[in-house]
N, C-alpha and C positions, 0 to 999 in steps of 0.2 A: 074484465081483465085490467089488471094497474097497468103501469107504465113500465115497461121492459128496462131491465139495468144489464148490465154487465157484468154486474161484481156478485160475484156468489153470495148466497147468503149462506150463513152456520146451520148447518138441520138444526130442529128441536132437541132431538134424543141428548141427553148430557153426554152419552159416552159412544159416539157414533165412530163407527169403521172409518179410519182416514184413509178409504181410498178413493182417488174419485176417479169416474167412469172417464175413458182417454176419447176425444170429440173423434179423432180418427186415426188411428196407428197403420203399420208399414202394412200391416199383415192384411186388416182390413180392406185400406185401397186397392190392395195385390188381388183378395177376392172381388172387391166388386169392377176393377178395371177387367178381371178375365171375362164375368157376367156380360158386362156390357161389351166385351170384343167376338162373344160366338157370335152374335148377328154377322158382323160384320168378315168375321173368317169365314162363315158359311157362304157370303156373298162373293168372296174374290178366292175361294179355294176349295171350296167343295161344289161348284159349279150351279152357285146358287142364281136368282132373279134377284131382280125389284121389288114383284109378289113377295119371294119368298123372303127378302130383308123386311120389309115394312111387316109382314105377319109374326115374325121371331121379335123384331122389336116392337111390336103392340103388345105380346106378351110378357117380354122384359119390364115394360112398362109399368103394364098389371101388378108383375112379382115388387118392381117398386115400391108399387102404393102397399100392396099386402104390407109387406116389410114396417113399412111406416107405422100405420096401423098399429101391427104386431107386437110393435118391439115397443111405442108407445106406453114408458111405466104408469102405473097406478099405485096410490099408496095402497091399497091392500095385494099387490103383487107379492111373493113368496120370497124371501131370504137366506134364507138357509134350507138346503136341502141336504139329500143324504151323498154322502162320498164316494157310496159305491156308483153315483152316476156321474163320477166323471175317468170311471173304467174307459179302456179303448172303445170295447167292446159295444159297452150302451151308449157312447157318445155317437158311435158311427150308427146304432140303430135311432139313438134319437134323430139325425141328419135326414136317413133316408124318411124315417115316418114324417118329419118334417115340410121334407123334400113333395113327400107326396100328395100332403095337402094344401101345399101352395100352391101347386099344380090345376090340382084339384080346382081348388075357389079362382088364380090366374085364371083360367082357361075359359070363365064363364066373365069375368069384372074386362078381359078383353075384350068383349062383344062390341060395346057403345068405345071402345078406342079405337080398332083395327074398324071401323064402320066408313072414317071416311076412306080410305086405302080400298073397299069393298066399292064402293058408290063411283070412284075415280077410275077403278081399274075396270071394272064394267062396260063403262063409257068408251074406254080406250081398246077396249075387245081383250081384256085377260081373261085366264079360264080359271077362275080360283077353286074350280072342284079339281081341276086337276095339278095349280099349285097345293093346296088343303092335304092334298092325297100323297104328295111328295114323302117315302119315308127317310130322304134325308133331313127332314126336318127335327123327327126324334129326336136325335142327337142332340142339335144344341138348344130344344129345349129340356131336354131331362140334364144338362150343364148347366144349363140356366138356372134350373130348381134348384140342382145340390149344390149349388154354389150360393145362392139365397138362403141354401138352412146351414150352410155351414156359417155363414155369417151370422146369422141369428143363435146359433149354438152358441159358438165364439161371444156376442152381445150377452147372453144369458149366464153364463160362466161368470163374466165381468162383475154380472149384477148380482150375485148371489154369493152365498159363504156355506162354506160345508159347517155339519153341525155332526149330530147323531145319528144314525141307522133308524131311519124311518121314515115317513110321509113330509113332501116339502110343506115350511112352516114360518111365521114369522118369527122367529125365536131371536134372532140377533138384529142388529140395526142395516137399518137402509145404507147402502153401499152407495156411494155417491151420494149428490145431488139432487133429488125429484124436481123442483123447482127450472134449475136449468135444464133437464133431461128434457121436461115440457118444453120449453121454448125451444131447445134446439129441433123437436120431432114437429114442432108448429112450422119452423122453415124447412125442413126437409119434406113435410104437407104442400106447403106453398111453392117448392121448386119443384115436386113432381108433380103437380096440376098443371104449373108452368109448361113443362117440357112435353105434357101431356099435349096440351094447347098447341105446341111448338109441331110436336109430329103431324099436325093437319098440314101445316105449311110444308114439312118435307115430304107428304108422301102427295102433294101439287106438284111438286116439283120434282119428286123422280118419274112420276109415272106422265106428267105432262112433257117435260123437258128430256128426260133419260139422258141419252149421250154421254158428253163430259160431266154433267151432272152422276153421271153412278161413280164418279170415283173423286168426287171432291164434296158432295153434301153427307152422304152413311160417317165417312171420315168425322166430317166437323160437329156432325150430331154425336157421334158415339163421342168426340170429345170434351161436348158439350155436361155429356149425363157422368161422364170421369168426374168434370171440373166441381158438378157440385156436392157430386160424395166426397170431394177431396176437401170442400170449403164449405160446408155446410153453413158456419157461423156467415158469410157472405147471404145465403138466404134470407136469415134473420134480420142483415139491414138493409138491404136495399129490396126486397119486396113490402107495398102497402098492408096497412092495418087491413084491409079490406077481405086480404089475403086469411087472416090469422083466424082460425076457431076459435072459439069460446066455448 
């Protein structure tokens, strides 16, 4: 990998779509500040634990990384697609199918996250079969999902161009930037590994400390994971090379 600039480069294509992809609009932060607040409503308002924050946000987490992952472009990613998918109809069906495979894949990429909160709460005598079994937990994680695919909908839209009545295709030019799309989904990699790292240390200290600790660390974490969907470009310089895929 060269040396990271700042300054856009021109695509190739001679007659590329001027639009470029927005790093993070009103609407977006709106989705993922609500994502990252079920944890913390379920903990001060639907009569939640400790257990049960640190297991919704192990899974929030997971849906992070998906995301990341996910939305991650590649130059052979599709272009233009067909018009009729952006009906009400099949956009809220693509949401839910969305919805339900990030669930899906979450639910398993959580295991090795929620593991130290498993090992710590043990210790400390929680019953996580019967936090696990809690069905109010349902709730905010199927918010959590659909609020992760509406955001990836919303991203998909952005990067694509209606064409013709048929199969998505590369037929128009790349919508934005690929180049910086990369680096920015490289620091949004290295912030959620980060905070990945970061939730070992909070879930020491709610389930060792609790007390005043339940209503001053969920807070400053959940405002933690706002901050850097809201500043994405801040990952990019102030975490090391070390950090960065290739």
């Amino acid at each position: 990998m060269g040396k990271h600039s700042d300054t856009l480069q021109a695509p190739a294509d001679p007659a590329p779509v001027a639009i470029a992809v927005p790093r993070t609009t009103a609407m977006h932060l709106l989705v993922d500040v609500a994502r990252h607040a079920l944890p913390l409503l379920s903990l001060y308002f639907l009569h939640g634990s400790i257990a049960s924050f640190l297991v919704l946000t192990a899974f929030n987490l997971s849906l992070g990384l998906m995301f990341v992952v996910g939305t991650t472009r590649d130059a052979v990613d599709v272009t233009t697609v067909d018009p009729r998918s952006r009906w009400l109809v099949m956009r809220a069906i693509s949401v839910v199918v969305v919805a339900a495979f990030l669930a899906f894949i979450a639910a398993f990429i959580m295991i090795p996250i929620v593991m130290p909160a498993l090992m710590l709460g043990w210790s400390s005598g929680i019953e996580w079969t019967t936090v696990l079994n809690q069905k109010d937990l349902l709730v905010p994680i199927a918010g959590m999902a659909l609020l992760a695919a509406v955001r990836y909908q919303e991203l998909f839209e952005e990067r694509t161009t209606l064409g013709d009545q048929g199969a998505p295709s590369r037929k128009l030019p790349v919508v934005g930037n690929l180049q910086q799309d990369r680096r920015q989904s490289l620091a949004a990699y290295a912030a959620q590994v980060t905070l990945i790292a970061t939730y070992v240390a909070v879930c020491f200290l709610l389930i060792e400390f609790g007390g005043w600790g339940l209503y001053a660390f969920p807070p400053l974490y959940t405002a933690m994971l706002v901050f850097y969907d809201a500043r994405p470009d801040i990952g990019e310089r102030i975490f090391p090379q070390l950090w960065q895929r290739k």
